[in-house]
N, C-alpha and C positions, 0 to 999 in steps of 0.2 A: 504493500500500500504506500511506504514513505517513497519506493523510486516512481511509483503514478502521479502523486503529489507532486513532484519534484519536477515531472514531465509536464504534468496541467501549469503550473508556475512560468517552467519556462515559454511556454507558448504563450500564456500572459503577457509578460516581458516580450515576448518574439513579438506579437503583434501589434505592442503599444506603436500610435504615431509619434508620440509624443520624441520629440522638440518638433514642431509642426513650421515646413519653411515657406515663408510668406514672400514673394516675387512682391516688389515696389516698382512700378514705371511712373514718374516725377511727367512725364510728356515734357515738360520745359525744365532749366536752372533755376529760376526763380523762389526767392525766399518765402512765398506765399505757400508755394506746395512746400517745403519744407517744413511751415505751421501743420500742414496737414499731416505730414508722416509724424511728425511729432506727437501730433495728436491721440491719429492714429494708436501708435505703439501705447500711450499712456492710456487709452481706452479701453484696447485688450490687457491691460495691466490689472484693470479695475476689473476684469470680468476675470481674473486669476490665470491670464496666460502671461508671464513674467518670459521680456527676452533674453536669451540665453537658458532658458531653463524649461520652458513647456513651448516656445516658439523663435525661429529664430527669422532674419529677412536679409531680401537680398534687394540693394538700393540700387534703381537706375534712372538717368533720363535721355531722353532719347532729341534732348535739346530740341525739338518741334521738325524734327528728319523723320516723314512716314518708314525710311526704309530701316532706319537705326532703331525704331519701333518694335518694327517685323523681328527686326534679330535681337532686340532683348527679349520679346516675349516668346518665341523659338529657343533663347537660351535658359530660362525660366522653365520650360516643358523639357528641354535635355537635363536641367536640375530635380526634374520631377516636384516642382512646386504641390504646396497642396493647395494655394491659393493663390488669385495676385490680388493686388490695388491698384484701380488704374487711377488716377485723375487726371482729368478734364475729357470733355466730349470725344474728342477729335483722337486722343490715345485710349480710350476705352475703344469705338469704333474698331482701330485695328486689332486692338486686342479680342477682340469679341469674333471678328473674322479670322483670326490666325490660331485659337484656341476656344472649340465650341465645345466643349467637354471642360475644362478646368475651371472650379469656383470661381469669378471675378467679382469682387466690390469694386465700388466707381464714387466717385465725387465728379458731376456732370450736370449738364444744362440740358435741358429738353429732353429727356430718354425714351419719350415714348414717340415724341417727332422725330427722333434720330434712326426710331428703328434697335434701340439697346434693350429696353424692354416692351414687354405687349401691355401691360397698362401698369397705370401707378397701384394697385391693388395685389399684382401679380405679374412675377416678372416673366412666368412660358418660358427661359431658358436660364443657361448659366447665370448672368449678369444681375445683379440688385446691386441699391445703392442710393444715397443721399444728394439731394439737389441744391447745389450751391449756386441759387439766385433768386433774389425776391421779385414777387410779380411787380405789375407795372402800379395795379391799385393800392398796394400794400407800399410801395415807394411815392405814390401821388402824396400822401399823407405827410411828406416831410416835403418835398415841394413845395406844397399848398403854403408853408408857412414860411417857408425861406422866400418863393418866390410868387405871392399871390396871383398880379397880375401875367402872367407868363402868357405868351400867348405862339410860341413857337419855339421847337429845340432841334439843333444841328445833332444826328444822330450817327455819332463817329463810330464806323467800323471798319475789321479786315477782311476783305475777299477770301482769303483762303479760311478764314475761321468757320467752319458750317451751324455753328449756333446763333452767328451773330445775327444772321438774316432771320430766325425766328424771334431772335430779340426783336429784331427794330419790328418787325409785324404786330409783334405784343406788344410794343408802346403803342404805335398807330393804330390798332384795332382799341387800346383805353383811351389813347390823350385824346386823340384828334375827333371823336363824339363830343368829348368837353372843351371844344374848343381851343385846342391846340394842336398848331401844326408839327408835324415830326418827320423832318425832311432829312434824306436818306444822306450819310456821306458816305460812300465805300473808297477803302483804296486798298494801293496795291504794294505801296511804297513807302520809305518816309517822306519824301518829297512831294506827293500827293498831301499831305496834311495842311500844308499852306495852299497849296492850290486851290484845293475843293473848297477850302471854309472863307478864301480873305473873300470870292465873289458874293458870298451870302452872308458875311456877319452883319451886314444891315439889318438883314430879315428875321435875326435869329436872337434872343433873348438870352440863353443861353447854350453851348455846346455840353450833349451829354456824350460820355466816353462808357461805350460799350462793356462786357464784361467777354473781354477778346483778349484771349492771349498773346497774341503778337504783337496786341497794341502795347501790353506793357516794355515791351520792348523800346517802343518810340514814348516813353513818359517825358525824356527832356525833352524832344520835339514840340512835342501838346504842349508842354509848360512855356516854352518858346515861343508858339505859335498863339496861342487862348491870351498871352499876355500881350501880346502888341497888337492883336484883334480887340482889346480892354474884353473881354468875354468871360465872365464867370463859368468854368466845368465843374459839373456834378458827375459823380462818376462812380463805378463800383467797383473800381481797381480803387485798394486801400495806400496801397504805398503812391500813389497819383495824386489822392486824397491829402495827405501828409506831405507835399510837396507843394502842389498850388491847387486842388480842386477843393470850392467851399466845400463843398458834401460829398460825403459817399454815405451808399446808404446799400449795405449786400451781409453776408454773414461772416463769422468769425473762424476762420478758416480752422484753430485748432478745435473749439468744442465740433465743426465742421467733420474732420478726422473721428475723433471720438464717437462721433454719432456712427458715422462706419463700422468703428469698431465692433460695436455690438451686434448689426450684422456679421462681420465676420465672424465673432464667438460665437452665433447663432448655428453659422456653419458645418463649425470646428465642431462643432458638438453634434452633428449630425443633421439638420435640418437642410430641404434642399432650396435653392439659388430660385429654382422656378414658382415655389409656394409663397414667399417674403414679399413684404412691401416696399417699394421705393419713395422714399419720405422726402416734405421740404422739412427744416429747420423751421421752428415758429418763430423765434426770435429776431429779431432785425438789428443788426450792427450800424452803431451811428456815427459817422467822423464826421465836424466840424473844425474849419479850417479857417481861423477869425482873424490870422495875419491875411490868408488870402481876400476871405469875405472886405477885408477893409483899402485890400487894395483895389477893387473891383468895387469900391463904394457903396455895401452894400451894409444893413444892419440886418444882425440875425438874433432874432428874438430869443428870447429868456425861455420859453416855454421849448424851441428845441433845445435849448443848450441844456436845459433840465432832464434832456431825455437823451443826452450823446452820452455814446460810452467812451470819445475820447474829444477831447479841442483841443486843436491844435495853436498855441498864442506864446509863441518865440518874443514878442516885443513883450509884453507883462512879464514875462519870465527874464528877460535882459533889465 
């Protein structure tokens, strides 16, 4: 009986997964997804998967290259990942084509107009995951007070970003019923950023800056350019926000992670990818930016600053 015991043990042990290795694709460099994996990791902490010990990861980004993509998440499957993380739309996408069988969590924009999952209720495949982007009406709300009378907004995006165009759809299907126009800027370049906006800043109240990856790329551009347009930007890139845009108004990229996490422990634990929900965040993340607000002449009332989770105000702090 003790060498049967001994055998039932080892098969225990033989078939534990545990340290469970989690595949990370960052889609870009950016300090923003780095709030996320950070997150992330701290998330599955709280749900008792401790890294180096019940789980371990493997970090990449594939710097916004489809094909450098393809070969981390082909390298992730030759590591026999039990899971990946994608974030953003555009690196979930390929990963969801290049791996239809391996658990993927996501931090992503639109997933059910992308084609990532079949409804927010239920994901019908590998893929679930958390949406980092407030709707248009849930954002009207801070508008309305920074910018009452508004009556038109430059809506900067990048061509190659495929969520961006369902963005600007979703402002113009809320704004433009209430009275505001939301006129398209696409580009392709940074050089287009001047281009597209100096012929319309007449028309335009303020430039809103999309929630577009590669726009982060061009922030000292925008900041260049929104300032010698005299143009207030509101924007949901936070580090854009913290430079010259009065407002951001988008989520908190580490509770953001976090929230993933607990899908992924869902996982880990047996549950499968096609049954889960794909959630937004309820919370709304608020930057206030009242060096910029004041170089753009603008006063920003008491009742948001009461409700910002950060201001930004360099001159009262000098």
């Amino acid at each position: 009986m003790k060498w049967l015991f001994l055998l039932v043990l080892l098969l225990i042990v033989g078939c534990s997964k545990e340290p469970y290795l989690i595949g990370i694709s960052t889609w870009g460099p950016l300090a923003t997804y780095s709030e996320s994996v950070e997150g992330f990791k701290e998330g599955l902490a709280l749900e008792g998967f401790n890294e180096g010990e019940h789980v371990n990861f493997i970090v990449e980004s594939a710097e916004f290259d489809i094909e450098k993509q393809i070969h981390i998440i082909e390298k992730f499957i030759n590591a026999d990942v039990d899971m990946i993380y994608s974030i953003t739309a555009q690196g979930t996408l390929i990963t969801k084509a290049t791996t239809p069988e391996t658990p993927v969590v996501f931090n992503a924009m639109f997933p059910v107009e992308l084609g990532l999952v079949d409804s927010m209720d239920y994901s019908g495949n590998n893929v679930v995951g958390v949406i980092g982007y407030v709707p248009p009406q849930r954002q009207a709300r801070y508008f309305n007070q920074l910018f009452p009378s508004m009556k038109s907004m430059a809506f900067l995006r990048h061509a190659d970003e495929p969520n961006s165009k369902f963005q600007q759809n979703d402002f113009s299907f809320f704004f433009e019923p209430n009275g505001i126009n939301v006129i398209d800027v696409e580009i392709s370049e940074e050089q287009d950023i001047q281009k597209k906006l100096a012929p319309i800043a007449g028309d335009v109240d303020v430039i809103y800056v999309s929630c577009d990856n590669k726009l982060k790329l061009f922030e000292k551009n925008i900041v260049e350019v929104s300032s010698s347009l005299k143009k207030p930007v509101i924007t949901c890139i936070n580090t854009l926000a913290r430079k010259n845009g009065v407002l951001f108004v988008g989520t908190n990229y580490r509770p953001l992670g976090r929230l993933t996490a607990q899908k992924a422990a869902q996982i880990l634990r047996g549950a499968k990818p096609t049954n889960l929900k794909t959630e937004i965040p309820e919370n709304d993340y608020i930057i206030v930016n009242l060096d910029a607000a004041s170089r753009a002449g603008i006063t920003v009332p008491q009742s948001l600053l009461d409700i910002a989770d950060e201001v930004i105000n360099e001159v009262q702090q000098q």
